[in-house]
C-alpha positions in Angstrom: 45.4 -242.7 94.1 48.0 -245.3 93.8 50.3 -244.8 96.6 52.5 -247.8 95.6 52.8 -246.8 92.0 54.0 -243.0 93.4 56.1 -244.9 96.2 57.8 -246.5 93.0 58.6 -243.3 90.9 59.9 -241.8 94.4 62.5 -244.5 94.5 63.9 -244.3 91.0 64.0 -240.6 91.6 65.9 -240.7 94.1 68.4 -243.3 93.4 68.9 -241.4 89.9 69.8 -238.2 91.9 71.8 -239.4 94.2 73.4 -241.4 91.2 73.6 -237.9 89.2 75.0 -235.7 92.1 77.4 -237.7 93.9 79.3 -236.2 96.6 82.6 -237.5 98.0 82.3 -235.2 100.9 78.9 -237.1 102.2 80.5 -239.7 104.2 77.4 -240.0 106.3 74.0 -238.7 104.2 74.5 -241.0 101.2 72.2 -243.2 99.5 73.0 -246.1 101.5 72.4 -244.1 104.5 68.9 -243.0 103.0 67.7 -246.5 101.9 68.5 -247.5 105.6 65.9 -244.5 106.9 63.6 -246.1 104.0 63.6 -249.6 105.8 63.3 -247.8 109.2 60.4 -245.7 108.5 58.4 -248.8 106.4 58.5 -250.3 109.8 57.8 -248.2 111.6 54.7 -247.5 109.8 54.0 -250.6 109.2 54.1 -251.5 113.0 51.8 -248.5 113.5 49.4 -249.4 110.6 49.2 -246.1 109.0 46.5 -245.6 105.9 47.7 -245.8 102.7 48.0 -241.4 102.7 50.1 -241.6 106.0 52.5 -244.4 104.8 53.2 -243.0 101.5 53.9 -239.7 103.8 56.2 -241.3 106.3 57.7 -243.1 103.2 58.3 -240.7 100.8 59.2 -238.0 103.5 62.4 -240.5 104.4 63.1 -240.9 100.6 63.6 -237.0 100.1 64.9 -236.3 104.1 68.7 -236.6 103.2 69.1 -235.4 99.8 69.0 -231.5 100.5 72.8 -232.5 101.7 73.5 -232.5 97.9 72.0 -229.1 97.1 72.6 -227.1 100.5 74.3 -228.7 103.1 73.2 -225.7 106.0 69.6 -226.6 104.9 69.0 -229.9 103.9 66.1 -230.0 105.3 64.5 -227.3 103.2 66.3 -228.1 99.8 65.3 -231.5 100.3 61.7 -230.6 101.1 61.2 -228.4 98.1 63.0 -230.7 95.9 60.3 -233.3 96.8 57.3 -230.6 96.5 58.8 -230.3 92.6 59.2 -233.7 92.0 56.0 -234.4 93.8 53.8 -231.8 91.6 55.4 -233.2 88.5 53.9 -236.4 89.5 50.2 -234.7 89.8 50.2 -235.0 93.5 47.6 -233.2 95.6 49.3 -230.2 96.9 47.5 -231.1 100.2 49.6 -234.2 100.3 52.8 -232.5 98.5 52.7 -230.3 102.1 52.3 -233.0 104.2 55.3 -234.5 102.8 57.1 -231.7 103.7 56.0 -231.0 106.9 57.2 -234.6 107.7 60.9 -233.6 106.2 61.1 -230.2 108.1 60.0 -232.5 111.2 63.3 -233.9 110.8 65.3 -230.7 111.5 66.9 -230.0 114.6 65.8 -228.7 117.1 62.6 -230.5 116.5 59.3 -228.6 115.6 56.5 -230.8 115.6 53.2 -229.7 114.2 51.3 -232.6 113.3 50.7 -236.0 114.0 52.4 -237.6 111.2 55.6 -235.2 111.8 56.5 -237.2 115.1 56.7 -240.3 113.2 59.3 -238.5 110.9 61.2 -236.7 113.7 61.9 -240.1 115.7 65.7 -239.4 116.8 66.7 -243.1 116.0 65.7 -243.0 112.7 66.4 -239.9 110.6 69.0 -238.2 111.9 
């Protein structure tokens, strides 16, 4: 699977609906705000070394984490989640990694629930809140 490739597609994606869907009202939970959680969570991973399935993950999880603020701001968690499980699927992604990535997203909610492993990386307080 090429990670990077996917990694790539995620981007544009999200840049385009963030583009497409503005909202004035986000003074916080904006693009700029979610290319900053982008740049946390690469190094974070990268400081960690995660395999190539656990960075794309961490990554794309950070990507999507925000953007349910456009689509349901009392659940952004789960709007962005299932946005990335469509836009994920489209992309032929495993559906054992499409739930992955949003576990890691829901691992973001507050108060924190933490199932797996990778979810603690994606719930880390100083980085996606």
């Amino acid at each position: 699977m090429d990670y990077q490739q996917l990694l790539t597609d995620v981007k544009q994606y999200v840049l385009k609906y963030f583009e497409g869907h503005h909202d004035p009202d986000l003074l916080y939970h904006d693009m700029e705000h979610t290319k900053g959680v982008v740049a946390s969570a690469t190094q974070i991973a990268n400081h960690y070394q995660l395999n190539d399935e656990d960075f794309f993950v961490v990554v794309t999880a950070a990507w999507f984490h925000d953007i349910g603020y456009l689509i349901d701001k009392a659940d952004h968690e789960a709007a962005g989640a299932e946005l990335a499980g469509a836009h994920l699927k489209q992309l032929k992604v495993a559906e054992a990694l499409i739930a992955k990535v949003k576990e890691c997203i829901l691992a973001t909610r507050i108060p924190k629930n933490l199932p797996g492993s990778c979810s603690k990386l994606c719930a880390m307080p100083t980085f996606f809140t």
